[in-house]
C-alpha positions in Angstrom: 122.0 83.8 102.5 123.9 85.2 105.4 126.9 83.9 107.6 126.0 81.3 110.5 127.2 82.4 114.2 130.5 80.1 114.2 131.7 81.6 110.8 134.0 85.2 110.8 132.1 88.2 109.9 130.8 89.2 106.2 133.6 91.6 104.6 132.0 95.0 103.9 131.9 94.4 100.2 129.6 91.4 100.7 127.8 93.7 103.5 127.4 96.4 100.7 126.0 93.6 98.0 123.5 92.6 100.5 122.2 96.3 101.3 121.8 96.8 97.5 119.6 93.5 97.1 117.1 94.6 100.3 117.1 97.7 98.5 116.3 96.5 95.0 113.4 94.0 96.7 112.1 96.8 98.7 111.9 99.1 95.5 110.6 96.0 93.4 107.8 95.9 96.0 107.0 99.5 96.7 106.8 99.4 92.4 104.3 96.7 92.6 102.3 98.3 95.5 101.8 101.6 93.3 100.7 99.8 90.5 97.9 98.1 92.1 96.9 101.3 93.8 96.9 102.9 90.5 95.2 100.0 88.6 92.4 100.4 91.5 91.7 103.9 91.5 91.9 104.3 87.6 89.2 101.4 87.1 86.9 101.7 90.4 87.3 105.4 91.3 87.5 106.5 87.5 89.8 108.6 88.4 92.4 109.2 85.4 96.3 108.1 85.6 97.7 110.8 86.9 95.1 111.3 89.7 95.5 107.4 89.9 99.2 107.5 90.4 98.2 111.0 93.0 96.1 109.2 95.2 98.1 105.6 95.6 101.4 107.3 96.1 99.9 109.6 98.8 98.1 106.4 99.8 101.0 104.2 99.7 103.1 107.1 101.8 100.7 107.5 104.8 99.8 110.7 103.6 95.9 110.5 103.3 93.5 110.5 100.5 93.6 113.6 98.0 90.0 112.7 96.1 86.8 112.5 97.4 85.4 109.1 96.1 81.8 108.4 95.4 81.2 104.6 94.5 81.2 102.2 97.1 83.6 99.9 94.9 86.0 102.8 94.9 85.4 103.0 99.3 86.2 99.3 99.8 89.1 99.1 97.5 90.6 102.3 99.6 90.3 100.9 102.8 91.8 97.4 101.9 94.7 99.8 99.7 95.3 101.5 102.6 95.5 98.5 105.3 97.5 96.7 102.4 99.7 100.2 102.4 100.6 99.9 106.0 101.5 96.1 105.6 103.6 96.8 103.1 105.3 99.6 104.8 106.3 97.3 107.6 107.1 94.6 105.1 109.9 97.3 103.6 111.2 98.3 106.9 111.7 94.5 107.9 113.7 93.7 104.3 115.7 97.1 104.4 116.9 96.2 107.7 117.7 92.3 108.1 121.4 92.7 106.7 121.8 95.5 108.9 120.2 93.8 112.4 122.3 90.5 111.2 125.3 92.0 111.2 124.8 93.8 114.2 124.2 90.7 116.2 126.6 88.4 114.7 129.4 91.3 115.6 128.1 91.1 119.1 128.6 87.5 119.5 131.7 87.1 117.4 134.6 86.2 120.1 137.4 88.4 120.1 139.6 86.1 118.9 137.9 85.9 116.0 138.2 89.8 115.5 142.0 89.6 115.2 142.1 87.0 112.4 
């Protein structure tokens, strides 16, 4: 997917196609992440969708619960969502960044011959 160390650097058009694909998997994911949160709390919380979609997205952001919940179902599914949450936060961080951190390095350790050609 990206250049080894003895090849030139990546133009910036290739640099820019690479961004937009991290950014596409990282939205793909946080998409997916909602929608479990909201299937969870809609069928174990019994909360409605749009308190559904509330409480996984301020979940899913680190922002804290909004609901008080009452089952224990609706307890356990929350504290795995919101361990699950955090995992995928660092997941999206990690994707987002590779082309960047790649790039970075393989500029450093490009000779600089190989930054006139």
């Amino acid at each position: 997917m990206f250049e080894q160390k003895h090849e030139k650097l990546a133009s910036n058009s290739v640099f820019i196609k690479r961004m937009l694909a991290s950014v596409l998997v990282a939205i793909g994911l946080i998409a997916g992440a909602l929608l479990i949160g909201i299937l969870g709390y809609h069928h174990l919380a019994d909360f409605n969708w749009i308190d559904s979609l509330l409480e996984a997205s301020m979940i899913l952001g680190g922002m804290g619960p909004i609901n008080a919940l009452t089952s224990t179902d609706a307890k356990i599914f929350a504290s795995g969502y919101a361990l699950f949450s955090g995992l995928i936060f660092i997941a999206i961080m990690g994707i987002i960044l590779t082309p960047v951190t790649h790039r970075m390095l393989h500029k450093f350790h490009l000779d600089e011959r190989d930054l006139e050609n």
